[in-house]
C-alpha positions in Angstrom: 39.0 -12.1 29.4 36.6 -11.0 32.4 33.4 -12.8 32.3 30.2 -11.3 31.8 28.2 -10.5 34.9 24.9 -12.8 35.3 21.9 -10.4 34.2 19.7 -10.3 37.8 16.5 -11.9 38.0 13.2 -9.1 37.3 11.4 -8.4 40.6 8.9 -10.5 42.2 5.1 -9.4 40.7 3.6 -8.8 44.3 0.2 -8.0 44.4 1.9 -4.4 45.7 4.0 -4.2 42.5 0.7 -5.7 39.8 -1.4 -2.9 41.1 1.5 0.1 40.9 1.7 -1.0 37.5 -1.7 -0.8 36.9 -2.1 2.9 38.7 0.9 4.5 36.5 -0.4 3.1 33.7 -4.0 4.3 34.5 -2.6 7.8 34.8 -0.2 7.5 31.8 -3.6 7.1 29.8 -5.5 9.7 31.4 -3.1 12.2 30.6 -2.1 11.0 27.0 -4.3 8.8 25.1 -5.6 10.5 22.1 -9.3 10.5 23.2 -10.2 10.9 27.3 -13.6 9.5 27.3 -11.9 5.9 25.9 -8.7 6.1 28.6 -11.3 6.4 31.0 -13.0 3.0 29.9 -9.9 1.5 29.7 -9.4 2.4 33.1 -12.2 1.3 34.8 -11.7 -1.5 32.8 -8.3 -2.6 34.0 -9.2 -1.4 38.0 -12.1 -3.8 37.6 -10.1 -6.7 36.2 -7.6 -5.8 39.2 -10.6 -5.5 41.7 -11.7 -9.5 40.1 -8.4 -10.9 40.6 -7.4 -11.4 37.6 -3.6 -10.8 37.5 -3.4 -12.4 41.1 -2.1 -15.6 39.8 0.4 -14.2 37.1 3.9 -14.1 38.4 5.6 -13.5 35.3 6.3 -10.5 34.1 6.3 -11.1 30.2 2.6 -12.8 31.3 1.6 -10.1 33.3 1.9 -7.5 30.1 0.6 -10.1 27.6 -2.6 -9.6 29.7 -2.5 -6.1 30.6 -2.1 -5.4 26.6 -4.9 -8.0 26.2 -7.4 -6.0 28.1 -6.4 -2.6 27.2 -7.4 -3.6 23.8 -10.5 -5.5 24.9 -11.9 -2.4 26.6 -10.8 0.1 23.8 -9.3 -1.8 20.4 -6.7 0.7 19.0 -3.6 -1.2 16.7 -1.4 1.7 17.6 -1.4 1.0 21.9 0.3 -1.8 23.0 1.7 -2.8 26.7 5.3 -4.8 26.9 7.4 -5.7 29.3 11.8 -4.9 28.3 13.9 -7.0 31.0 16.8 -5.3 30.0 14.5 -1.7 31.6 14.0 -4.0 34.2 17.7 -4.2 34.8 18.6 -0.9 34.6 16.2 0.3 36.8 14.9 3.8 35.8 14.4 4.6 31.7 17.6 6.7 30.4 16.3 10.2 30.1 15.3 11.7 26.9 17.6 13.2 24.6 17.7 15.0 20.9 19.1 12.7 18.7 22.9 13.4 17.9 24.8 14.3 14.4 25.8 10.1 15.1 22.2 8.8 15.9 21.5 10.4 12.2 23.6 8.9 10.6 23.5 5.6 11.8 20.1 6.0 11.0 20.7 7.1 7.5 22.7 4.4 6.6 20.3 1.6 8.1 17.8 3.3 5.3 20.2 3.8 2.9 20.9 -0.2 3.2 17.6 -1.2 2.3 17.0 1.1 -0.4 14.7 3.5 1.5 12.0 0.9 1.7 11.7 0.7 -2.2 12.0 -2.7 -3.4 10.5 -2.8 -6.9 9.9 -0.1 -10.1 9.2 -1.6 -13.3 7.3 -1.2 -16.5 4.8 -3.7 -17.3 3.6 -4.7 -21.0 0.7 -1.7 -21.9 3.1 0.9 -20.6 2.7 0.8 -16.8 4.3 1.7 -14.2 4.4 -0.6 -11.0 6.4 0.8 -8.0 6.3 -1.2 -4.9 7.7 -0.1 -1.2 7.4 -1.7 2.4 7.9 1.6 4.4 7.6 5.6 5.0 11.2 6.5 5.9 12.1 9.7 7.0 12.3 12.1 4.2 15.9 13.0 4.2 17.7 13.8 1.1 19.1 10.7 0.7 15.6 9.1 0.4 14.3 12.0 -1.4 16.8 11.7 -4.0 15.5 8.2 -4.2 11.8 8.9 -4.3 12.1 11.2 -6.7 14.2 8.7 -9.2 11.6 6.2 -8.5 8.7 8.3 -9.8 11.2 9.9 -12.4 11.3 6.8 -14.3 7.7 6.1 -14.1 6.8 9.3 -15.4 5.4 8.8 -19.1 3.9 5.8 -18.1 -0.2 5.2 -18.7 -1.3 4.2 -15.5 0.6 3.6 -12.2 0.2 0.9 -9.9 1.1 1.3 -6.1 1.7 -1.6 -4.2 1.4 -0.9 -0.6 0.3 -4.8 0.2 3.2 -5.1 2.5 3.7 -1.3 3.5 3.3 -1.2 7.4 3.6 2.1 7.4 6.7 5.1 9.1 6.9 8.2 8.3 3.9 10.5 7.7 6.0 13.3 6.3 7.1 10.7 3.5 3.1 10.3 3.1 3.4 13.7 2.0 6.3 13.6 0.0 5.1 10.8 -2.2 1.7 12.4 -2.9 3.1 15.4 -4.2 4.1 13.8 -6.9 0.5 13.5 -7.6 -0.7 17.2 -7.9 -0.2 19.4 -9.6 -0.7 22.5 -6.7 -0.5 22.5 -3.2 -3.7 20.3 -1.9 -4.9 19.2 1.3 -4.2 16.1 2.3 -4.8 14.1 6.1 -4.6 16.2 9.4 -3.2 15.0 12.7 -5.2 16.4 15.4 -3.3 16.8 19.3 -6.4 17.1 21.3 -5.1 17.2 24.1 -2.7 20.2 23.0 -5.7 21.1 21.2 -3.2 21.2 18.0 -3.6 21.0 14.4 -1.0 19.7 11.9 -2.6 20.5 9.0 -1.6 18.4 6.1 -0.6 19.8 2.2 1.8 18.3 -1.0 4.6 20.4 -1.7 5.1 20.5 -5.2 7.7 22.5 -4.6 9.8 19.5 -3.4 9.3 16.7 -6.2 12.1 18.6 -9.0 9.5 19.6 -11.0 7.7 16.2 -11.7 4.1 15.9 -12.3 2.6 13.1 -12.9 -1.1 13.2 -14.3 -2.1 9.7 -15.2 -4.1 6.9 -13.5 -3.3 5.8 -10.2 -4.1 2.2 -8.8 -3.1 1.5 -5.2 -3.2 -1.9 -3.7 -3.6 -3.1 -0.4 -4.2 -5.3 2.1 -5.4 -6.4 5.4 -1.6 -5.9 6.2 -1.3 -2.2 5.0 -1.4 0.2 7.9 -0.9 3.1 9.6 1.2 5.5 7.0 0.4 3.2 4.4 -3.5 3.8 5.1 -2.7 7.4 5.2 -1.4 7.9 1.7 -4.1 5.5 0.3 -6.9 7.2 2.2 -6.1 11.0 1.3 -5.4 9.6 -2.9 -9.1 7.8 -2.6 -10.7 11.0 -1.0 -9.0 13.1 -3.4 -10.1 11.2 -5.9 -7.0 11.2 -7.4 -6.1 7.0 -7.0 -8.4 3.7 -7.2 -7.9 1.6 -4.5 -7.7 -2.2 -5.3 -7.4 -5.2 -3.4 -8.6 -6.0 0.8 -9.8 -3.6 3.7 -6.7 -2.4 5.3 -5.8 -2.5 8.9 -7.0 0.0 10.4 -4.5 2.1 12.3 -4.6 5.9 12.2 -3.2 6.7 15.8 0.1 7.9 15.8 2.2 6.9 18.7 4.4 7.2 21.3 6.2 5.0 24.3 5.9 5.8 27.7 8.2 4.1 30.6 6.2 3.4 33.7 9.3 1.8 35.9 10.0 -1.9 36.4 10.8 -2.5 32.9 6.9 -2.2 31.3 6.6 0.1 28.6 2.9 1.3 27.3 2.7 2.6 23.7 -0.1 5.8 24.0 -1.4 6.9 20.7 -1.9 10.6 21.3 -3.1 12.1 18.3 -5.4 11.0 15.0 -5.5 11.8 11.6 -8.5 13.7 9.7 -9.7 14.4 6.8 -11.2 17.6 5.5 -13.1 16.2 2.5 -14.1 13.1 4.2 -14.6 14.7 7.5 -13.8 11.4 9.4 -10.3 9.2 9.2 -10.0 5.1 9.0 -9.5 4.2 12.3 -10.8 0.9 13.0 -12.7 0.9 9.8 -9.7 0.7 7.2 -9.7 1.7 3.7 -12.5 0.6 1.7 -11.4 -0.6 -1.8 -13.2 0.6 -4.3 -12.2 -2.6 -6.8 -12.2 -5.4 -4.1 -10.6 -8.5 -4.9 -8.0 -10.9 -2.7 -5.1 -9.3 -3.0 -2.6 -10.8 -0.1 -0.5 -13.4 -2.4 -1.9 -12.6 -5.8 0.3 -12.2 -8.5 1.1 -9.7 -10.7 -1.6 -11.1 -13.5 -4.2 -11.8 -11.0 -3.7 -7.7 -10.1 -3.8 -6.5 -13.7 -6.9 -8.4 -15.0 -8.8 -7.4 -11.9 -7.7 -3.6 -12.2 -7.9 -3.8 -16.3 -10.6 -6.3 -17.3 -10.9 -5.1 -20.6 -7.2 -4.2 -21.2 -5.0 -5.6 -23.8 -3.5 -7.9 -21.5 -7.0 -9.0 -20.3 -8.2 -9.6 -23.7 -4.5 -11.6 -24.3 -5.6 -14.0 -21.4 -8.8 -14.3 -22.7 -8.0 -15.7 -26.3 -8.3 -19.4 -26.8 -7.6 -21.5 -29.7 -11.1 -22.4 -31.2 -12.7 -23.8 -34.1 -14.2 -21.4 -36.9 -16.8 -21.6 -39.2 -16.4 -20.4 -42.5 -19.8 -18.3 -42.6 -18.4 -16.7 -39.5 -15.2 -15.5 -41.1 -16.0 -15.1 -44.5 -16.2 -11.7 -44.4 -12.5 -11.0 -42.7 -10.6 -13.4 -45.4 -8.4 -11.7 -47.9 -5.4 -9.3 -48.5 -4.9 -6.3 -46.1 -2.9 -3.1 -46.2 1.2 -4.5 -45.8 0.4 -7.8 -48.0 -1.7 -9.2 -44.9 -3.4 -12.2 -45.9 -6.3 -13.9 -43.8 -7.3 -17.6 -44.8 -8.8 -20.6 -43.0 -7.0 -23.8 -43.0 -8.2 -27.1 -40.7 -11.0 -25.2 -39.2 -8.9 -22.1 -37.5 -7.9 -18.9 -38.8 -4.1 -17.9 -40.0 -2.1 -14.9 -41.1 0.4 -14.6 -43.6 2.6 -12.1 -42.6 4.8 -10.3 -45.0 6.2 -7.7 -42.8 7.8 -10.5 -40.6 9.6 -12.6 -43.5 5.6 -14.4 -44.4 5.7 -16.0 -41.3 2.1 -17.4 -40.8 0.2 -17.5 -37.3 -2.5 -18.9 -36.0 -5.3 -16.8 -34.4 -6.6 -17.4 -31.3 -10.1 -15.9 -30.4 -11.6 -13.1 -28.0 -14.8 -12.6 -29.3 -16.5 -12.0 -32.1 -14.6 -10.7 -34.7 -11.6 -10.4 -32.3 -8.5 -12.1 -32.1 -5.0 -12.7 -30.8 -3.1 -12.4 -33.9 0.7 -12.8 -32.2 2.3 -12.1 -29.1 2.2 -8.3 -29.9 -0.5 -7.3 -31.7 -4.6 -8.5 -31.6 -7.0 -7.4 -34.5 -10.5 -6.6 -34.7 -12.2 -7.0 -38.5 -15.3 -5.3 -40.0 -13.8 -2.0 -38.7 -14.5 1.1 -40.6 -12.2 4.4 -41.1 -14.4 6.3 -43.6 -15.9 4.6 -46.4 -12.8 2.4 -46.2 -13.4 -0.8 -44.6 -10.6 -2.9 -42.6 -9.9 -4.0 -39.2 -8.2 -2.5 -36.0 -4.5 -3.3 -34.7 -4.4 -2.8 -31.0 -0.6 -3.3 -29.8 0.7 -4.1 -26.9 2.2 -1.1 -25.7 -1.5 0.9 -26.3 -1.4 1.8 -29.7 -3.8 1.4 -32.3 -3.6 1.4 -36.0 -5.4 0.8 -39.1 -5.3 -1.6 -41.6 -7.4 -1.1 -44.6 -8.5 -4.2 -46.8 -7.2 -4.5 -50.3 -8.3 -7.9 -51.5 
């Protein structure tokens, strides 16, 4: 078995080979970053810390790009540019030209997708009937993952709220952007933009409703984020907030709305250029740098799925359910709710607390738990408010679980 060949060493960093760098990179920028007046200040920037001496003592080339990255960021912060040096580049001297991607490349990539479930990592229905769907990435929107997409929100569908969790989505695909808020509308609506300008190009952005099999889906939408969520990620949840058409819950996002690309400037350094940005028609302006403001702010990054619902339901079912303690009652306070109820309910006080006998579960008898006044945690599915009216009848509310209400009229 022949032995591998020793990898050789990367080039010295001369001064001569430092300040190359520095002029292809100067030039890359010029001609490609997004917005010209900023590549200039990086420029001058980096030709200034060049002219000070700064990278006269870095011989290493991973050190070298740490700081080149360092202080294209200081002069023009932008989480979408970054600077890196590849040894193995290095080693192969110039970069491979580009090609299209082949019939094989496609499928590779479709099955590396496929393997992790398109991103999707959770769908579920929580208690009160709603929907939760969580996913970590835009993948490309082949059919594959559109098949999947579509089954996701498919079994979300007659839910009464959705919740989006985007907390650990770093972003992909805007096309997927797309896809997923079609769901959300019922015609073709405007979305984000991605502006060229130095093409001076326009990629105007719409849903397709067209492309989610006829699903609709009309109720509530809460998406959460973090200080984490970004770049794709920031695009779905800025275009559903300015749409008004989600509530955004949780931290200010990143802050990345650049899309990308890598440029090879020789000697095994690579410089990411973002050369476009989004926009946004009805907001006129995009989230670059700013992030998405939530519009129910609370710490998001490790809470867990209760600390989510009270803080985007406060006054749900489930809130109410957290709420209710085991207290003492007062006679004078009850008084009024004691008795016999519509199904053989009957409401009595025993030991200072207030229990149900329950017929229509073999008479078991619970213990109530209270809200507030007059409100109460009968049993793990139902709560019950007394002195309600329906007409001249008098009674008290059921409020279940899963949203419904129902009356109970008082007999006795």
């Amino acid at each position: 078995m022949a032995q591998e060949k020793p990898r050789p060493a990367p080039a010295p960093m001369t001064q001569e080979l430092k300040q190359e760098v520095v002029d292809t990179l100067s030039k890359a920028l010029l001609a490609h970053y997004v917005f010209t007046d900023k590549a200039r200040l990086m420029v001058e920037y980096l030709r200034g810390q060049s002219a000070k001496g700064v990278y006269n003592n870095i011989d290493n080339p991973q050190a070298f790009a740490v700081q080149i990255g360092t202080d294209m960021q200081t002069a023009c912060p932008d989480l979408h540019m970054g600077f890196r040096y590849v040894p193995q580049l290095a080693q192969a001297g110039a970069p491979p030209p580009m090609r299209a991607p082949t019939p094989h490349d496609d499928s590779l990539r479709n099955a590396a997708m496929a393997e992790n479930n398109f991103a999707f990592t959770t769908v579920e229905v929580l208690s009160g009937n709603i929907g939760y769907v969580k996913f970590n990435g835009f993948v490309d929107p082949t059919p594959l993952a559109k098949e999947t997409v579509t089954a996701v929100f498919r079994f979300v569908r007659y839910t009464k709220a959705i919740i989006i969790d985007l907390r650990e989505n770093h972003g992909g695909s805007p096309q997927m952007v797309k896809q997923v808020a079609s769901y959300f509308f019922p015609d073709r609506t405007r979305v984000n933009d991605i502006i060229v300008p130095n093409r001076r190009d326009t990629a105007k952005g719409w849903t397709d409703p067209t492309a989610t099999e006829g699903i609709v889906l009309r109720m509530p939408v809460y998406i959460i984020t973090s200080g984490g969520t970004v770049s794709a990620a920031e695009d779905l949840a800025y275009a559903m907030q300015a749409l008004k058409r989600a509530t955004i819950a949780g931290e200010k996002t990143a802050g990345g709305s650049h899309p990308t690309g890598p440029y090879f400037l020789g000697h095994g350094f690579v410089v990411n250029i973002p050369g476009s940005h989004s926009y946004n028609i009805h907001t006129g302006t995009e989230w670059e740098g700013v992030g998405v403001i939530p519009d129910i702010p609370f710490k998001a990054t490790n809470a867990s799925m209760d600390d989510i619902r009270l803080a985007l339901f406060p006054n749900s079912w489930f809130a109410n359910q957290k709420k209710a303690v085991d207290k003492p009652v007062a006679p004078a306070e009850v008084q009024a709710y004691l008795g016999t109820y519509q199904g053989g309910l009957k409401f009595y006080i025993k030991d200072d607390a207030l229990y149900c006998e329950n017929p229509e579960r073999g008479n078991q008898v619970f213990k109530l738990r209270y809200i507030s006044p007059g409100f109460f945690q009968l049993d793990e599915n139902v709560q019950v408010k007394f002195g309600q009216q329906q007409g001249a009848v008098s009674g008290m509310q059921f409020y279940w679980s899963n949203g419904d209400i129902s009356f109970k009229a008082k007999t006795g």
